[in-house]
Each structure stands twice: as structure tokens, then as C-alpha cells.
C-alpha positions in Angstrom: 0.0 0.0 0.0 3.1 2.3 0.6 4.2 1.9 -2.9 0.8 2.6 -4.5 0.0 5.7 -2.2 3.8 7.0 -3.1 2.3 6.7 -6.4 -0.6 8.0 -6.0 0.3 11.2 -3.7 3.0 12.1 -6.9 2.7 13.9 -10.3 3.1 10.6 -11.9 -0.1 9.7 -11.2 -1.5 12.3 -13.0 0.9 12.3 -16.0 2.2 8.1 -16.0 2.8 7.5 -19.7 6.4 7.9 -21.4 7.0 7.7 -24.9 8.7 5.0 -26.2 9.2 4.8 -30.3 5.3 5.2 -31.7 3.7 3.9 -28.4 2.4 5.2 -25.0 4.1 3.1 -22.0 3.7 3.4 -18.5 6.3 5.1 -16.6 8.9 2.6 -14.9 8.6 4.0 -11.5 4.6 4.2 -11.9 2.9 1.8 -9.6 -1.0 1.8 -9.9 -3.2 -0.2 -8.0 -3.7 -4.0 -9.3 -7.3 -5.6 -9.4 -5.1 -7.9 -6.6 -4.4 -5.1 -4.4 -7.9 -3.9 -4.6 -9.5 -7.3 -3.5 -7.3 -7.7 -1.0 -7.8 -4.6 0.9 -11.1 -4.5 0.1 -11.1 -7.3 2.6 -9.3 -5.8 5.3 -11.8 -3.5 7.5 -9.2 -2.5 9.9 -6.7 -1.6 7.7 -8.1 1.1 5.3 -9.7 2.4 8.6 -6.0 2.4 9.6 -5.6 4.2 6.5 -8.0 6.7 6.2 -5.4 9.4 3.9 -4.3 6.7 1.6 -7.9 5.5 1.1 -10.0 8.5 0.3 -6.6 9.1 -2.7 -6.9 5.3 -3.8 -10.9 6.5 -4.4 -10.2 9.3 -6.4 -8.0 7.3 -8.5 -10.7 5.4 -9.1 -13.3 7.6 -9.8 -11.3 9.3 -12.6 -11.8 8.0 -16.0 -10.1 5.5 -17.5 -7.2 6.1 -20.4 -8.3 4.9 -23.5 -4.5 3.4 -24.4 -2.9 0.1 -23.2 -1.5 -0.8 -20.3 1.5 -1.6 -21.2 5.3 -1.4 -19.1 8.8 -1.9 -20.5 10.6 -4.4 -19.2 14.1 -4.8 -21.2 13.6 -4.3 -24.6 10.1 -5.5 -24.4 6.8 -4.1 -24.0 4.3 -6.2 -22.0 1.0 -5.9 -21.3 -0.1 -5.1 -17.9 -3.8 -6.0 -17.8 -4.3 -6.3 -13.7 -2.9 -2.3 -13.4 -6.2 0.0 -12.5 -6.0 3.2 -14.2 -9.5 4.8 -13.2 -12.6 4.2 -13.1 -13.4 0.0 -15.3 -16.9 0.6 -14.7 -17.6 3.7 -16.6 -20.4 3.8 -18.6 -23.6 0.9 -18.7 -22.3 -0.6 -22.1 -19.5 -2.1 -20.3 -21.9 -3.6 -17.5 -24.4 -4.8 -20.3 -21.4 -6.0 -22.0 -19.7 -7.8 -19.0 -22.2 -8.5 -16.0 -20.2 -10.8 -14.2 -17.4 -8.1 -13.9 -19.6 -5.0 -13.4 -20.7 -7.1 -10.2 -17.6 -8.2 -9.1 -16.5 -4.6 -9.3 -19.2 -2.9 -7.8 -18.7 -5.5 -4.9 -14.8 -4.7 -4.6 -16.2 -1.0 -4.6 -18.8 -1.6 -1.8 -16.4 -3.7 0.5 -13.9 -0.7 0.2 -16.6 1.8 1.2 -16.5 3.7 -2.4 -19.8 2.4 -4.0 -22.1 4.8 -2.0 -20.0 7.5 -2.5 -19.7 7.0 -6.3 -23.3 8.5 -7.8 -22.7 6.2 -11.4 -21.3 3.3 -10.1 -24.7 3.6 -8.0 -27.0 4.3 -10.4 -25.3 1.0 -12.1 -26.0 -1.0 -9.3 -29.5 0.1 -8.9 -30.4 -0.9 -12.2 -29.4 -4.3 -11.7 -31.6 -4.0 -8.3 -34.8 -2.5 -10.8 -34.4 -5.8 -13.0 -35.2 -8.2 -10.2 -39.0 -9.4 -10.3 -41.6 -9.3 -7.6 -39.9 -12.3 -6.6 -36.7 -10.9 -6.1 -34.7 -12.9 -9.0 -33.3 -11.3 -11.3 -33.1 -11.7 -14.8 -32.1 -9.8 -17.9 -33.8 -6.3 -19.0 -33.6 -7.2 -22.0 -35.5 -10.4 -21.4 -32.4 -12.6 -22.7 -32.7 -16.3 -21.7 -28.6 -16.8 -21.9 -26.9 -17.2 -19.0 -24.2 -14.0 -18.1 -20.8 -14.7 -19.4 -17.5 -13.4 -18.9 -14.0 -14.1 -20.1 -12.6 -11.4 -17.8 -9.8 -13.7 -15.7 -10.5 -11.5 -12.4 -14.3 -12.1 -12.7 -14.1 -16.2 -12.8 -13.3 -17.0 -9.4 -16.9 -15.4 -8.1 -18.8 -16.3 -11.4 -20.2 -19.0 -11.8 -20.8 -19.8 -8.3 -23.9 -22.7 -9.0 -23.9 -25.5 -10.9 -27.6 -25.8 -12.1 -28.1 -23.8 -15.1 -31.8 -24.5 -15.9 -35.0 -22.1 -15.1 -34.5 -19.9 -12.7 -31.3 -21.7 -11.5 -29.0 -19.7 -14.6 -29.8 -16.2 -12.0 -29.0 -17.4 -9.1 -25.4 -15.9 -8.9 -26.5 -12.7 -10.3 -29.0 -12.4 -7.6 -26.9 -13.4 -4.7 -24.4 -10.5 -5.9 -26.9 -8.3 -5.6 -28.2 -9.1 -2.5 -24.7 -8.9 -1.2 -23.4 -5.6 -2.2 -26.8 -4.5 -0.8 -25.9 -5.8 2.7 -22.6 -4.1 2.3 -24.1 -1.1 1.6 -26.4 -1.3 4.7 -29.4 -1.8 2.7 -32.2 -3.9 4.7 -32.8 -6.9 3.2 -35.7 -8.6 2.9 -36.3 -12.3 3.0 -38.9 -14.1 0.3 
């Protein structure tokens, strides 16, 4: 966490890219946050509360938008993709939640276990849409009234997603539903039993 807030607290954070030949790399000494880093402390209650400073600049690094190049580093002579480096904010717009469900939950969960979802009006508004497309029954399913199960291929999505086994009727939204119901119990929300 040192090494990310020393990051964070300098100019590099807002300026991180170098020019190498025709392509934008990351600084060497730049140190972002990792998907990693974010899960873990996401899990550890006493610890941001520990640190209060370096948490409310890890959130505004979050809630900025995300660069539209690669995350890239050079390491020797070659230029490797670092795909697990945050840069802002993944969750951005609602294509990329309609585009990637099992991820927009996962990252709205990091965000509500590291206090940031409540205090983030879109990522918010993104959540409570998934809330408005459960049924009178509490389920959800779809908007768009899709029968297909969510997907991902995101690697940092898998390990929550898919949780049950039994894909058929209303067993394909049970995962979806659960994640719902628990980012609303981390956000204090009273819960309901049906």
C-alpha cells in the first residue's frame, strides 16, 4: 500500500505515460493499483480504517476516467501488457456492464467492501439498475428479457462467477441475484427475506 499511495500522492499519477518509439508506456517507477491489491484490501476492515489518507486518494483514483490506451510497461527491450494495473474508473459507462455482468458485479462488490460504492453517484445508479431488473420475486433476470446465462472471459471475474452449478429455469440467475443481495448488505441496505 506504501508503494501505491507513493504513487498516487505524486505527479506521476496524473501524468504516468512515457513515450517509447510510436507507443504510450507506462512510466517505470509508476505503480497503480492491481485488481489484486484492490480485493485484498477490500477485505481488510481495519486496515483502510487504519488508513484513512491513503484511502480517500486510492478512491479518487478510481473515480477518474479510465485512459483509452494500453497498459503496457517496459521491461528490457520488451513491451508487456499489464492487464491487472487499474488506471480509473473499469466501470464507466452501462455498455460495459451490459457488456460484461459478471465483472460490473464483481467490481461494484470490490467498490462496496472498500466503502466507495455509495459515494460513487454512477457506479450507483449502475447497481441500482441491476436492483430495478429483479422481479416481484426478487430474481433477477435480464432487461432485455435474454434467456442466456451472463458470461465473462474477464480472468478476475471467474473465481466469483459462476458460483452454481444448475443452469436450468431460474437456477441460470441465481449468482447474479446473490451478488446483488450482497453488495446491498454491504451497503447497509435492509434486506428482505422471500
Amino acid at each position: 500500500m506504501e508503494r501505491i499511495d507513493a504513487y498516487l500522492d505524486s505527479p506521476l499519477a496524473d501524468k504516468p505515460w512515457v513515450r517509447i518509439g510510436n507507443r504510450h508506456v507506462l512510466a517505470e517507477s509508476a505503480s497503480p493499483p492491481s485488481i489484486f491489491a484492490l480485493m485484498t484490501v477490500a477485505h481488510m476492515p481495519i486496515f483502510r480504517s487504519e488508513h484513512y489518507p491513503e484511502m480517500e486518494r486510492l478512491y479518487a483514483f478510481l473515480s477518474q476516467p479510465k485512459p483509452t490506451q494500453e497498459v503496457v510497461q517496459m521491461y528490457g527491450k520488451d513491451i508487456v501488457a499489464q492487464p491487472h494495473l487499474v488506471m480509473g474508473d473499469l466501470l464507466h459507462n452501462k455498455n460495459v456492464v451490459d457488456s460484461d455482468i459478471p465483472f460490473a458485479l464483481t467490481w461494484l462488490e470490490t467498490m462496496a467492501r472498500l466503502g466507495f460504492l455509495k459515494r460513487n453517484e454512477t457506479w450507483l445508479k449502475m447497481f441500482e439498475r441491476f436492483v430495478d431488473d429483479c422481479g416481484r420475486d426478487r430474481v433477477w433476470r435480464p432487461h432485455n428479457k435474454s434467456t442466456v446465462l451472463p458470461s465473462t472471459s474477464n480472468p478476475y471475474a471467474w473465481p466469483k462467477f459462476p458460483l452454481e452449478t444448475e443452469m436450468e429455469g431460474d437456477g441460470r440467475w441465481t449468482d447474479v441475484t446473490f451478488r446483488i443481495g450482497l453488495i446491498a448488505r454491504l451497503l447497509g441496505w435492509h434486506i428482505k427475506p422471500v
